[in-house]
C-alpha positions in Angstrom: -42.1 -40.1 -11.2 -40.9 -43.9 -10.7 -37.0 -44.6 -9.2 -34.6 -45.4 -12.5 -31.2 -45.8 -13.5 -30.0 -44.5 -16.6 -27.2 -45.5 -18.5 -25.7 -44.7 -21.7 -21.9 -44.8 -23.1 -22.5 -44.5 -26.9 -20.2 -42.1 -28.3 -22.3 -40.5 -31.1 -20.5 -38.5 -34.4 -22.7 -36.7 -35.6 -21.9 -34.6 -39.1 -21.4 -34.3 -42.3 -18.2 -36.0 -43.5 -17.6 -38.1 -39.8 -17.2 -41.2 -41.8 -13.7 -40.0 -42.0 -13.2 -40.5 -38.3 -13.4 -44.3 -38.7 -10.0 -44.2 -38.7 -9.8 -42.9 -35.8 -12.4 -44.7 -34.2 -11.2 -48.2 -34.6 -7.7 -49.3 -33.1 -5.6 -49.9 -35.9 -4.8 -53.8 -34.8 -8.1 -54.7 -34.7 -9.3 -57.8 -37.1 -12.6 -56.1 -38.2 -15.7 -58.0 -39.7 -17.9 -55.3 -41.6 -21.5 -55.8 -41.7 -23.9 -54.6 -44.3 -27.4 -55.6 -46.1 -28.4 -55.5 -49.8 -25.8 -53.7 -50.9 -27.1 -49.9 -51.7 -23.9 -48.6 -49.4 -22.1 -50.0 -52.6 -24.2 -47.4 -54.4 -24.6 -44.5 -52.3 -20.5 -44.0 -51.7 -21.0 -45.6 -48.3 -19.0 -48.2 -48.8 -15.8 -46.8 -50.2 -16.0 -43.9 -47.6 -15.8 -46.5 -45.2 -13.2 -48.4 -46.9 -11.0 -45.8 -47.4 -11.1 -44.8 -43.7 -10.1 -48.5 -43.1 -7.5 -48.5 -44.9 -4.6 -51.0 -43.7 -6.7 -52.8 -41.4 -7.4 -56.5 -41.8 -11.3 -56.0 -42.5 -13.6 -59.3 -43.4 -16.8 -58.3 -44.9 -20.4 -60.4 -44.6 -23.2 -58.5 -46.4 -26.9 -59.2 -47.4 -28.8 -59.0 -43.9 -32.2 -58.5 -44.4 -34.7 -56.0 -43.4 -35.7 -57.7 -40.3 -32.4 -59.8 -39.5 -33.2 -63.2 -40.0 -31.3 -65.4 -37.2 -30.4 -67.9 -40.0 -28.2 -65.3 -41.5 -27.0 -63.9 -38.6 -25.9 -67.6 -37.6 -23.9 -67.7 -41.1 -22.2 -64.4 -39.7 -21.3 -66.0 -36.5 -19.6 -68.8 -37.6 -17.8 -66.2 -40.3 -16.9 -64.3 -36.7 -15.9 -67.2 -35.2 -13.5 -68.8 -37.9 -12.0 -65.5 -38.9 -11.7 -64.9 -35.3 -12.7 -60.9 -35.4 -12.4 -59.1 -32.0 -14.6 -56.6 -33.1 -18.1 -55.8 -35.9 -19.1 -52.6 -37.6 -22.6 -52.6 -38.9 -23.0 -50.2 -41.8 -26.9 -49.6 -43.0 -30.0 -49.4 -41.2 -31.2 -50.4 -37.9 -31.8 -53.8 -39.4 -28.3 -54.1 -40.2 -27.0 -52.7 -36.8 -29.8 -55.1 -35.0 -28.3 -58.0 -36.5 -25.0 -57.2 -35.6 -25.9 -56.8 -32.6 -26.8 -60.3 -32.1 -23.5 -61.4 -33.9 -21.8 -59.8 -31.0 -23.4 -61.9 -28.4 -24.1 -65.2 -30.3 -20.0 -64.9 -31.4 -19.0 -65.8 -28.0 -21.9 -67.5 -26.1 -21.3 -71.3 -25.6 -24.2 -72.2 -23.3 -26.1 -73.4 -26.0 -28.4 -72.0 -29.2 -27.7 -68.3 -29.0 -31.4 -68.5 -29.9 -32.2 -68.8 -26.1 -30.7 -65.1 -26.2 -34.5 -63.9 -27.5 -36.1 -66.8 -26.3 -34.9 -67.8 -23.2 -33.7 -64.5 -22.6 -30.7 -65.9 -21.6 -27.8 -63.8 -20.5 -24.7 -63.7 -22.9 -21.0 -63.3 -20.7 -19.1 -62.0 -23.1 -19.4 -59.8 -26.9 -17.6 -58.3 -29.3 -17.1 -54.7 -29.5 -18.9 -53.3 -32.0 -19.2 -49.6 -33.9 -22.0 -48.4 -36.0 -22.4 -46.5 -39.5 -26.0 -45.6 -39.2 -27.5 -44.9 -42.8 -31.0 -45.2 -42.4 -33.0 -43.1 -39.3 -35.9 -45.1 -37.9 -35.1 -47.5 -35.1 -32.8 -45.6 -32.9 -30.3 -49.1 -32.7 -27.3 -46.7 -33.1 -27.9 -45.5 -29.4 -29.3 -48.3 -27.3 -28.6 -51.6 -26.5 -31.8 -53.1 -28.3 -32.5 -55.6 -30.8 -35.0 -57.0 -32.7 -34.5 -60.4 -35.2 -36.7 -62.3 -36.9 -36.6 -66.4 -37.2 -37.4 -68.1 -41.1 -38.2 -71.3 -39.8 -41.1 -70.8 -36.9 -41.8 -67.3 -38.4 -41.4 -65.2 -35.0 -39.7 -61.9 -34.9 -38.2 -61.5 -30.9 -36.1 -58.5 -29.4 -33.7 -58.8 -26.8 -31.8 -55.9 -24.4 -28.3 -56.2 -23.0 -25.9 -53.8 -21.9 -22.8 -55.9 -23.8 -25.2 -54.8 -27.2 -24.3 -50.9 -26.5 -22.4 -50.0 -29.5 -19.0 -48.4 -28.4 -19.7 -45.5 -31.2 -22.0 -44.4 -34.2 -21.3 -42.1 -36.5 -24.7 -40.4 -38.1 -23.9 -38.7 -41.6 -27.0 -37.3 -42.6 -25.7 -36.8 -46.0 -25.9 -41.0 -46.3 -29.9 -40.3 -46.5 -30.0 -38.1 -49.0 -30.7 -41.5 -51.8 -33.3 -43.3 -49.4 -36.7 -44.5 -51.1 -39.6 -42.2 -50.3 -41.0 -45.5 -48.6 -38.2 -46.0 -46.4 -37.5 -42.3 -45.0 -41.6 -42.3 -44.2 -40.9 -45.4 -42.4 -38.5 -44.1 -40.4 -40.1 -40.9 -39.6 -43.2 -43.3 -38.7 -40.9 -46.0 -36.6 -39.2 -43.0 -34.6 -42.8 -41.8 -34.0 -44.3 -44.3 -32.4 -40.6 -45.0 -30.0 -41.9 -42.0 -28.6 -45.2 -42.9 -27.8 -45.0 -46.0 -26.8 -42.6 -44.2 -23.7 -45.6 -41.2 -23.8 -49.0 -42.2 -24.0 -49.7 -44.1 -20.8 -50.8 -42.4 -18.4 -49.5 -39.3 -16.3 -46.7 -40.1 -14.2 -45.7 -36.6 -12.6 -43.1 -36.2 -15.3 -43.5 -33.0 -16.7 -39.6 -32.7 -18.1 -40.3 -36.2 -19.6 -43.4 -35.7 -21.2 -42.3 -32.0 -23.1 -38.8 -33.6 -24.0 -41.3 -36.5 -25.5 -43.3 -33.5 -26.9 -40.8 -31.9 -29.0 -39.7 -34.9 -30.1 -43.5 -35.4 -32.1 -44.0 -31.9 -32.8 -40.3 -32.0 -34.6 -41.2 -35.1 -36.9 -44.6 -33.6 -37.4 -43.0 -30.9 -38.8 -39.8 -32.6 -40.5 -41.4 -35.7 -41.9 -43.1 -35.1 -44.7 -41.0 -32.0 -45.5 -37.9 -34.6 -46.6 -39.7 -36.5 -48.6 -40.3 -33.3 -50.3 -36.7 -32.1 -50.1 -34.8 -35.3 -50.0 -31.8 -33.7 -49.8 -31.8 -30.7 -47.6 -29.6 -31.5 -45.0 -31.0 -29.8 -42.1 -34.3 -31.5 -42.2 -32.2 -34.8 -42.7 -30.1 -33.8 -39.8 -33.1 -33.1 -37.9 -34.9 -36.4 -38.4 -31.7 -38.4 -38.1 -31.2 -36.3 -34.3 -34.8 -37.3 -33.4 -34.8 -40.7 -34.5 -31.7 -41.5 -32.2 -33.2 -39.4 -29.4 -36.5 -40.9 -29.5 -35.0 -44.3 -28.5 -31.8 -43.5 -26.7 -33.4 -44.0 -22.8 -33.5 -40.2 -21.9 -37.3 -39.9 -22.4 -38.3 -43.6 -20.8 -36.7 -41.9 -17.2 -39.2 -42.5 -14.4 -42.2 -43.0 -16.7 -44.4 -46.0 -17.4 -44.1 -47.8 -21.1 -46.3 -49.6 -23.5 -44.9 -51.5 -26.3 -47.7 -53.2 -27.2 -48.0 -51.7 -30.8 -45.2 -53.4 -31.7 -45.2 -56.7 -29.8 -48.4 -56.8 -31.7 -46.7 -55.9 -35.0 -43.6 -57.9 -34.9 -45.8 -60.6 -35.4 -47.5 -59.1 -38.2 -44.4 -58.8 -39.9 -43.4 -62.5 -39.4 -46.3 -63.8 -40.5 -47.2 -61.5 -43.5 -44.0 -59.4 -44.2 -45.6 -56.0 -43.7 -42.5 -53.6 -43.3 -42.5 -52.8 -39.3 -43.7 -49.2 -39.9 -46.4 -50.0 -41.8 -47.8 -52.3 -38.9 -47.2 -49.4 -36.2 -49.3 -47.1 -38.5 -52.0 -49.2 -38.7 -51.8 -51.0 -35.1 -51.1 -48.2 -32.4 -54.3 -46.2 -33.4 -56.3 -49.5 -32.8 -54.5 -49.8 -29.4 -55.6 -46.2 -28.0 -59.3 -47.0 -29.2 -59.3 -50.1 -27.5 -57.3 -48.6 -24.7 -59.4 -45.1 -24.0 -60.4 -45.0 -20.8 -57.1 -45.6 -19.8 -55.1 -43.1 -21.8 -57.6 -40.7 -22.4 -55.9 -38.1 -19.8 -52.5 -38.5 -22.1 -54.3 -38.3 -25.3 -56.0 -34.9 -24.3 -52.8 -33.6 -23.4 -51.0 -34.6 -27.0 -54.5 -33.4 -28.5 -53.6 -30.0 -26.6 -50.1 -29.7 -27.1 -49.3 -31.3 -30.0 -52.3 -30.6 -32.3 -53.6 -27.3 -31.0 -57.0 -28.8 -29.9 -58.5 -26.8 -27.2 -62.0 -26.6 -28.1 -65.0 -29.1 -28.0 -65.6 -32.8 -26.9 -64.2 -36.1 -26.8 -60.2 -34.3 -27.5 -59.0 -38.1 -27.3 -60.9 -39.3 -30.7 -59.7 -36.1 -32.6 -55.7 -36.8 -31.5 -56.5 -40.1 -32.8 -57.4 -39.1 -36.0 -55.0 -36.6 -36.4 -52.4 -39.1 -36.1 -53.6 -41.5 -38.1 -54.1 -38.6 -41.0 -50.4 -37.8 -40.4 -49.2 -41.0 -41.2 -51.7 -41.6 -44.2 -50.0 -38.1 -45.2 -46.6 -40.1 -45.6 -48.0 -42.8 -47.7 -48.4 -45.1 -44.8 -52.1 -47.2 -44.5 -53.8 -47.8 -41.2 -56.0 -51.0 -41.9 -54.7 -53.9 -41.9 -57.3 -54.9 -44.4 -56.0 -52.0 -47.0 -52.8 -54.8 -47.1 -55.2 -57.6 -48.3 -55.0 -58.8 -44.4 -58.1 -60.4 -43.0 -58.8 -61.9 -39.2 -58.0 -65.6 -39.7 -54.9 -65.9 -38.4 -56.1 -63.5 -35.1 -56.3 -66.3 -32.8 -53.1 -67.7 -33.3 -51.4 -63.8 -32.9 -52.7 -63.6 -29.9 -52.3 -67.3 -28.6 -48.5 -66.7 -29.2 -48.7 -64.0 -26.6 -50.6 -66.5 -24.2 -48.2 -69.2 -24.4 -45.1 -67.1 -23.8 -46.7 -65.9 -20.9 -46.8 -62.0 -21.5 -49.6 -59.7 -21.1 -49.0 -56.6 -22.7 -49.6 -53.0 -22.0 -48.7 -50.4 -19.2 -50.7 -52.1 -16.7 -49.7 -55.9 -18.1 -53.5 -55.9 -18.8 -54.0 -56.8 -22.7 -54.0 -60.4 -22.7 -55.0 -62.9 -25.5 -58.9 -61.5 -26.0 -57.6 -58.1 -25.7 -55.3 -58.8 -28.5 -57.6 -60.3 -31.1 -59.9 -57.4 -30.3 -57.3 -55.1 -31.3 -56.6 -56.6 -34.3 -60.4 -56.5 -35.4 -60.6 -52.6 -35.3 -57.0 -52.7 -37.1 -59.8 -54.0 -40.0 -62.4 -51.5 -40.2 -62.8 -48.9 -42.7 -60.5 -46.6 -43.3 -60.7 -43.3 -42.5 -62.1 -40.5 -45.5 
């Protein structure tokens, strides 16, 4: 197990009804700017639950952020930040929503230049604003970390950033605000919380045994959980359940002393920004590609999650057979896992993977996928799918 530091200060509320504590929540003299996307907390009962709760406060609203954030709207929320002169956000929605606002916080108050540089450049911000989080949607895990992801119009690139000012101060998890999610987006959050966890798990053994069951339960629990709520959308222990694991899957505790991958979704960030594939449905089709490509090196991990997760005990190559049991279980949510099932062929490969070499990153738990590594990934995320 590798040396780490582990830190955390999100205050979570977690329950039915805790939208209620809002009130309690925010200090009563603070100048709030509430964030939210397309509007469906207007038509789920969000919205006035949260209204209500803020009742007498001087509250400034800025809605319509997109799926993946676009820095061009966030920008439009900064300067809405900066004129109303808010000391403090509250994202209310998904993890898009709360990603976003995220980068309000730090691009409010950072005069060095284009708060761009914060993805960038990874320039460090001074200051933020406080912000608190309504989560609506489980998938990213955003309510309990200090990670963000956005997404630029203009050079279509989709860049995350980490800073400890991004740590929302609380977030309240009602998993009765689920209940009215589309099939397609409560799959894709089972699928996004997924592969958190495996991009933390399936490396290599690290002599982390607490780390890799805790990892463990966390996939044999949406195994079991996913597809049951899109079955019973609104039973609210299986919603509770998936919210819980969604949050837990990216809220540091697992990552502790362990080596990490990421490159399923450096890899599909830019699928997204160049085709506008939701971000599940690129981890469902790109991290099976990545362990084929990747076997010798994570075939130990894969026959453990063969063994432990899917009951495989029995016969040869236990590696290939976890693979194809995960990609079945995602197929079994509606998600595809071929890139060419999306009408996506290989021309634009190249430049993927270029983007990669001229930023200087080399991806992987040993930093050793690099630019040919990348388009060869991407050319088994087109063969046929599986029967």
């Amino acid at each position: 197990m590798d040396n780490f530091e582990f830190y955390n200060p999100v205050k979570i509320v977690f329950g039915k009804g805790t939208i209620a504590q809002l009130s309690s929540l925010v200090p009563a003299n603070r100048k709030l700017l509430l964030t939210y996307g397309g509007g469906s907390i207007k038509q789920n009962g969000v919205y006035d639950q949260v209204k209500q709760a803020l009742a007498g406060r001087t509250v400034f609203e800025f809605g319509g952020i997109e799926a993946n954030p676009r820095y061009e709207t966030l920008m439009k929320a900064t300067q809405l930040a900066r004129e109303k002169q808010v000391d403090m956000l509250l994202a209310v929605g998904g993890g898009s929503v709360l990603d976003g606002t995220k980068f309000i916080a730090l691009a409010a108050g950072y005069q060095k230049g284009d708060p761009w540089d914060i993805l960038a450049q990874h320039a460090a911000p001074e200051h933020a604003l406080p912000l608190g989080c309504v989560m609506t949607l489980p998938a990213t895990g955003s309510e309990a970390n200090m990670f963000s992801v956005v997404s630029r119009e203009s050079t279509h690139e989709k860049l995350a950033f980490a800073h400890p000012l991004a740590f929302p101060q609380f977030s309240i998890i009602d998993p009765e605000t689920t209940y009215t999610l589309p099939e397609r987006q409560a799959a894709n959050g089972v699928v996004d919380a997924f592969a958190h966890v495996m991009e933390q798990y399936m490396t290599f053994p690290a002599h982390a045994p607490l780390q890799d069951r805790q990892a463990e339960a966390l996939l044999a629990t949406l195994i079991e959980a996913g597809p049951q709520i899109l079955q019973q959308p609104r039973n609210y222990n299986l919603r509770a359940t998936v919210c819980w694991c969604a949050a837990q899957a990216l809220n540091g505790v697992i990552a502790c002393g362990v080596p990490q991958d990421w490159t399923t979704h450096m890899i599909g960030h830019e699928i997204t920004a160049l085709y506008g594939l939701d971000h599940a449905q690129t981890l469902a089709v790109i991290m099976p590609a990545v362990w084929r490509h990747q076997l010798p090196g994570k075939a130990e991990k894969l026959a453990q999650y063969a063994r432990r997760i899917w009951t495989i005990s029995e016969g040869e190559d236990l590696a290939s057979r976890a693979i194809d049991k995960t990609e079945a279980f995602f197929r079994s949510l509606g998600l595809k896992t071929r890139l060419s099932e999306y009408g996506i062929g290989a021309d634009r490969f190249e430049e993927i993977a270029g983007r990669f070499e001229r930023r200087g990153l080399r991806l992987g738990e040993h930093q050793a996928i690099g630019k040919k590594e990348v388009v060869e990934i991407l050319n088994l995320c087109l063969q046929s799918p599986p029967k």
